[in-house]
N, C-alpha and C positions, 0 to 999 in steps of 0.2 A: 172408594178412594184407594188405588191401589200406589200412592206413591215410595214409601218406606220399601226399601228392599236391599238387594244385596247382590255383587258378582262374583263369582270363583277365581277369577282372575284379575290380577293388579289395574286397577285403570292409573294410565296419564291424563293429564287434560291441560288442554292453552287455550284460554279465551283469546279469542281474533275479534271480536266485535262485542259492545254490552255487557253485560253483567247477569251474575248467579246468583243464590245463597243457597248452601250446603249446609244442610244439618244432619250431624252424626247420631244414632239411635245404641241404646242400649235395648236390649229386646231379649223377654228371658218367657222362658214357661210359665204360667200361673192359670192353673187354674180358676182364674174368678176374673181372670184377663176379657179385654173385649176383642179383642185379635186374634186372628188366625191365620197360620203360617199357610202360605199355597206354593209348592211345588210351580216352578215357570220352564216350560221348555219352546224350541222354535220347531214348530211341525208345516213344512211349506213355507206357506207365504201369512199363516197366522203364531201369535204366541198363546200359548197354551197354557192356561194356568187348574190346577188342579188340586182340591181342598187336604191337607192334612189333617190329625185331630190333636197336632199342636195347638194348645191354647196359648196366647202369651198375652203378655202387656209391653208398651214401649213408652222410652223416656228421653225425652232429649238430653245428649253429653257437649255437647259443641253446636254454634252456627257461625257457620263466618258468609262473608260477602264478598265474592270475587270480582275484579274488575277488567278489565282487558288487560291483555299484557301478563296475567298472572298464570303460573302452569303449578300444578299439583299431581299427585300421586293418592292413591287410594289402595290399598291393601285391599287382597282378597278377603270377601267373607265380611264388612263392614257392612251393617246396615247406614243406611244414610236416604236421605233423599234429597232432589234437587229441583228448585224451584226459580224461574227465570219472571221477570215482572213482562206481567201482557201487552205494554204497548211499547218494549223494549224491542229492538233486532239482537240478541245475542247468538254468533255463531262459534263455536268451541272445536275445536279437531280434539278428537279422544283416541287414543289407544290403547288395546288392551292385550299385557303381556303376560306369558305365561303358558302352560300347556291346556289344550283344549279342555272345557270339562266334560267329568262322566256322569256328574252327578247333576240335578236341578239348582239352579237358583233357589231363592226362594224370597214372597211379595208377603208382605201383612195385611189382610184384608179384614171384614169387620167378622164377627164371630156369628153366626145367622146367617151367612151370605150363602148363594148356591153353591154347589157343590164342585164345578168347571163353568169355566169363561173359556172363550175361543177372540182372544184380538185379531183380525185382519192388519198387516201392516201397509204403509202406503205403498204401492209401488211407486216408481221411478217413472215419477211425469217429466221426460226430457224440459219441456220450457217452463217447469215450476223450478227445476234444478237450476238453469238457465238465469231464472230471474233471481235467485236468491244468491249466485255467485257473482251475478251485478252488483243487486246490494251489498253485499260483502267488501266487492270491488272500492266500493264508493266509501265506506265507513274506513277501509284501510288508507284510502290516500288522503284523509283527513289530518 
């Protein structure tokens, strides 16, 4: 379950379609933690996550529930994560300011886990892209 994590750089966000919920994390070192900090880098066309020997534990500070129409801000270095309901269309435009990072991200995975994961990400299926900016289309002129 690699969803808790964190970016180096400021995110914006407007939800355009559906809905979110954001939960903000506290995430501190402990040894007796069941977490583990992973280093996340982008290498080609996968992401790359690669084990620390941060131990930690995390705790939820905040959830809130976004709905369309809503835009927010995220501060660098915020663990959080984000969680969209499955038989929702939620489409978000995000961007993210700031200067490039030098350093890793970083995910919480379970404390036992291997030692690197390699994600493939999707490419760019023109008529999957196609069909998702119809649907888009269509929820906006609602």
């Amino acid at each position: 379950d690699w969803r808790i994590h964190f970016h180096r750089w400021a995110l914006h966000s407007l939800i355009l379609a559906g809905a979110l919920t954001n939960t903000v994390f506290d995430v501190v070192d402990d040894d007796q933690g069941q977490g583990r900090l992973y280093g996340a880098r982008l290498q080609g066309p996968a992401s790359l996550l690669h084990a620390t020997q941060h131990r930690v534990s995390c705790k939820p500070v905040s959830q809130i529930r976004y709905e369309i129409g809503h835009h927010d801000s995220m501060p660098p270095n915020q663990y959080h994560s984000t969680e969209v309901d499955e038989d929702t269309f939620t489409a978000t435009l995000a961007l993210f300011s700031g200067e490039p990072p030098t350093q890793p991200s970083y995910v919480v995975g379970e404390w036992g886990m291997e030692d690197t994961y390699a994600f493939e990400r999707m490419p760019h299926d023109v008529s999957r892209v196609t069909s998702l900016i119809q649907e888009l289309r269509k929820k906006l002129q609602k």
